[in-house]
NUNUTOR-681148 format. One line per field, with one value per atom (N, C-alpha, C, O): atom name; x, y, z. Coordinates in pm, whole numbers, plus 50000, padded with zeros to 5 digits. Layout:
residues N
atome: (CA	...) $
x: (X	...) $
y: (Y	...) $
z: (Z	...) $
end
This chain:
residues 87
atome: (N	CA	C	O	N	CA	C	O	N	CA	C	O	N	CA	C	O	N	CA	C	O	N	CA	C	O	N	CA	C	O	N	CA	C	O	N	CA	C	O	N	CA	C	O	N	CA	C	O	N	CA	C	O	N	CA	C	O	N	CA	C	O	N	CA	C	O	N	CA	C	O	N	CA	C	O	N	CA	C	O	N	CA	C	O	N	CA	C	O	N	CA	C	O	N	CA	C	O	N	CA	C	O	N	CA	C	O	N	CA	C	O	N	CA	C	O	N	CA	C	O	N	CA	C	O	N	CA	C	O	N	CA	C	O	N	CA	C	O	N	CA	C	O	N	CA	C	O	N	CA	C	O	N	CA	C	O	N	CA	C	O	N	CA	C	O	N	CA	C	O	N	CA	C	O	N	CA	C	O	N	CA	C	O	N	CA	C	O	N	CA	C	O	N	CA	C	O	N	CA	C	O	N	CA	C	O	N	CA	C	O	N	CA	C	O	N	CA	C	O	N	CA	C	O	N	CA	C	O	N	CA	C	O	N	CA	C	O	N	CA	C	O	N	CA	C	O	N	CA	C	O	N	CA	C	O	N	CA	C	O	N	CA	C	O	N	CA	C	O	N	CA	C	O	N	CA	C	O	N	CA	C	O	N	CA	C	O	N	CA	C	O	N	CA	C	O	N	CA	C	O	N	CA	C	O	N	CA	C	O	N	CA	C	O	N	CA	C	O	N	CA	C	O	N	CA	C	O	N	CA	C	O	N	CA	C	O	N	CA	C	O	N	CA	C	O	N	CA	C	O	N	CA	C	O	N	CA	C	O	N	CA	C	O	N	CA	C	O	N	CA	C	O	N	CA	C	O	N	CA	C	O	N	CA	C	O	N	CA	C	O) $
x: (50085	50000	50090	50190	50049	50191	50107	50008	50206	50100	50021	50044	49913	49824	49850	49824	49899	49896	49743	49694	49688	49585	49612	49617	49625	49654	49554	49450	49627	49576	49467	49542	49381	49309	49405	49447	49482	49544	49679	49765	49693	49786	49751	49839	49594	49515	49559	49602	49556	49557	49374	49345	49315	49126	49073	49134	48951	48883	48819	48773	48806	48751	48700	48601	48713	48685	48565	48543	48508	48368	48376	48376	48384	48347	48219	48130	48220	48076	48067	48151	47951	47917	47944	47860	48016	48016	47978	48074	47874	47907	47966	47924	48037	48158	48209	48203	48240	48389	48314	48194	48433	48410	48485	48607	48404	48499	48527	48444	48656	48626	48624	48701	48522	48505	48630	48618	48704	48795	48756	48695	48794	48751	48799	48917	48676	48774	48845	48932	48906	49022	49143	49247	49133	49232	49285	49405	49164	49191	49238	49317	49191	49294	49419	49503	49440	49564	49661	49734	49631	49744	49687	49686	49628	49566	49502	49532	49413	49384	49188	49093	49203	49072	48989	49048	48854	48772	48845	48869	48885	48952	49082	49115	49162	49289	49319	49277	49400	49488	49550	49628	49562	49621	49661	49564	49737	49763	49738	49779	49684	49626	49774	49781	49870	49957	49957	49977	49936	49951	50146	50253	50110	50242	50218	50106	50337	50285	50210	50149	50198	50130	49989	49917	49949	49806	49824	49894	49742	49754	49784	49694	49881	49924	49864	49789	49839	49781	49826	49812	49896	50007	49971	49904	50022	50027	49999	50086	49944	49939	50096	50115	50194	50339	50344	50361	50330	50368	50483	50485	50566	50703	50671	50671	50653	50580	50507	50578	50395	50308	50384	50352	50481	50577	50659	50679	50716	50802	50758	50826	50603	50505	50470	50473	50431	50415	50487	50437	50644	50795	50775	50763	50763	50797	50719	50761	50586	50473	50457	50399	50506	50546	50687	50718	50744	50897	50883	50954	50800	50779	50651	50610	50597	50510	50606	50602	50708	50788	50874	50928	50872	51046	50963	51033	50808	50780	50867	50919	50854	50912	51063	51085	51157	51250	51306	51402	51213	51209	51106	51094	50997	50962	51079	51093	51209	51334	51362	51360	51406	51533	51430	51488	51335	51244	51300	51344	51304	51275	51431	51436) $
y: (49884	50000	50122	50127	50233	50331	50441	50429	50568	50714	50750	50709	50835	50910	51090	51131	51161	51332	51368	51355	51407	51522	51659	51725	51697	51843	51925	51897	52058	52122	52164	52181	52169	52123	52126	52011	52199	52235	52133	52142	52048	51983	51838	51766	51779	51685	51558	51576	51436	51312	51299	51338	51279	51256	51393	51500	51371	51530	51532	51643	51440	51482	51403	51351	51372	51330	51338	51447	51266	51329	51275	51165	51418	51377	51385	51437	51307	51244	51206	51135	51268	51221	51067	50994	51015	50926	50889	50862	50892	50886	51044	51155	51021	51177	51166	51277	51119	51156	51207	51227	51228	51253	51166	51159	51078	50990	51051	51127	51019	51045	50918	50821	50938	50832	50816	50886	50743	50738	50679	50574	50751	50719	50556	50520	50466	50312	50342	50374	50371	50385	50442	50377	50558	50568	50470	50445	50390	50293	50179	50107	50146	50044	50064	49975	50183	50263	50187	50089	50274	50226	50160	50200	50010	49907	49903	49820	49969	49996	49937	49925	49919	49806	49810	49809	49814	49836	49742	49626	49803	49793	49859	49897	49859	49879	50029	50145	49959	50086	50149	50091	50318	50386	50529	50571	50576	50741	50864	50885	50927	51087	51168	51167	51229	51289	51478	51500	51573	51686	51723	51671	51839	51815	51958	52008	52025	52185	52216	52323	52083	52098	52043	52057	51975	51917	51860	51886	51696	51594	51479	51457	51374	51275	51169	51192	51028	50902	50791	50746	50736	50663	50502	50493	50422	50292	50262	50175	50248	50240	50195	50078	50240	50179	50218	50332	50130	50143	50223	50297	50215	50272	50413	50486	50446	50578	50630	50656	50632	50699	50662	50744	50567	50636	50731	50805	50748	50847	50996	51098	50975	51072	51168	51287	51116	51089	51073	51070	51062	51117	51227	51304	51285	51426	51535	51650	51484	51596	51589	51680	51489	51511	51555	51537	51593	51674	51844	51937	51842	52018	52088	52202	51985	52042	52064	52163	51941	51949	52076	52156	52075	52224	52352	52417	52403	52435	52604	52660	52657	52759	52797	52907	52687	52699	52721	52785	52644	52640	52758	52772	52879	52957	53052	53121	53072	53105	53158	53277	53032	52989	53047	53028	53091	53090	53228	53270	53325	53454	53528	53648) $
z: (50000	50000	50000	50071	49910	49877	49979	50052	49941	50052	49953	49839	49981	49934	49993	50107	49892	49961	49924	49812	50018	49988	49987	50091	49898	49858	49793	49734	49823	49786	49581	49485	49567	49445	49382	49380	49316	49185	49197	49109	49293	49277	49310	49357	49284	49303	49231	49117	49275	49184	49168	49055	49204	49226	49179	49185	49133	49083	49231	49261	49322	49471	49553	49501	49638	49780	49871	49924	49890	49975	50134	50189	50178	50327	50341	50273	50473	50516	50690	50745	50760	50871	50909	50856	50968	51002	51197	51269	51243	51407	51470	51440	51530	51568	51464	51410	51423	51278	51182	51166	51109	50934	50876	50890	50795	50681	50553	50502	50489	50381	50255	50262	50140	50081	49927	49827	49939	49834	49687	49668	49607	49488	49426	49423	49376	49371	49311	49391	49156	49063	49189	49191	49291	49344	49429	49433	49528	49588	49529	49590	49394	49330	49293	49292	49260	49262	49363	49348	49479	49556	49692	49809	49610	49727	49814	49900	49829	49967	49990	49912	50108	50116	50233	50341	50234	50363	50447	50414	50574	50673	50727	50840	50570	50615	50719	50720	50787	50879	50831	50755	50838	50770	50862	50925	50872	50922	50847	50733	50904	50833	50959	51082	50853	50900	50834	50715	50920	50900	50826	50858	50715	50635	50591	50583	50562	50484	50412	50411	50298	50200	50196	50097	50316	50342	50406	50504	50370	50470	50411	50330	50407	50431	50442	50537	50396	50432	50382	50268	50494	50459	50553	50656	50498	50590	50698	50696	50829	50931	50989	50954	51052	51127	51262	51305	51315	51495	51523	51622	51454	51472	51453	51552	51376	51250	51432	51530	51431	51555	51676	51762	51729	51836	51826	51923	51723	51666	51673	51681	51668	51678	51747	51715	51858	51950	52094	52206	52047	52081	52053	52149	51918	51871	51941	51953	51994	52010	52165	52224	52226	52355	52402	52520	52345	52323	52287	52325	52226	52171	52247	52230	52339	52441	52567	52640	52584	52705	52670	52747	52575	52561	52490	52413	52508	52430	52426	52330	52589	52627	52543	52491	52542	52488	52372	52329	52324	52146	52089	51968	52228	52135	52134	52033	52286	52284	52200	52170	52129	52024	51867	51760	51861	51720	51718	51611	51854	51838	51764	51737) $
end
């Protein structure tokens, strides 16, 4: 299963995406040609990762969301320091 970028329109693989109420969430429904694209199948695990250019959806990796999850509990712990070091 490869990544998927969601970007911004003008730099789109899909003419579009439909979100949809799901419960609390919002799903979004993937187009089949994209999902055959790059494999992907009711169930699979996957990560929605924030990125400059949008959002990210990539493989589900344990490693990947500790890493994460390291990072975002690190820049909350030092946040004082690192707004420091910005100025």
């Amino acid at each position: 299963m490869g990544s998927i970028y969601i970007l911004p329109s003008h730099r789109a693989i899909a003419p579009e995406v439909t979100l949809r109420q799901s419960g609390g969430s919002v799903s979004a429904t993937i187009p089949k040609e994209l999902a055959r694209r790059f494999h992907l199948e009711p169930g699979d695990r996957i990560q929605a990762i924030k990125t400059e250019d949008g959002i990210l959806l990539t493989p589900f990796n344990p490693t990947v969301q500790q890493a994460l999850d390291l990072a975002s509990g690190a820049a909350k712990q030092f946040q004082p320091a690192l707004r420091e070091l910005a100025q």
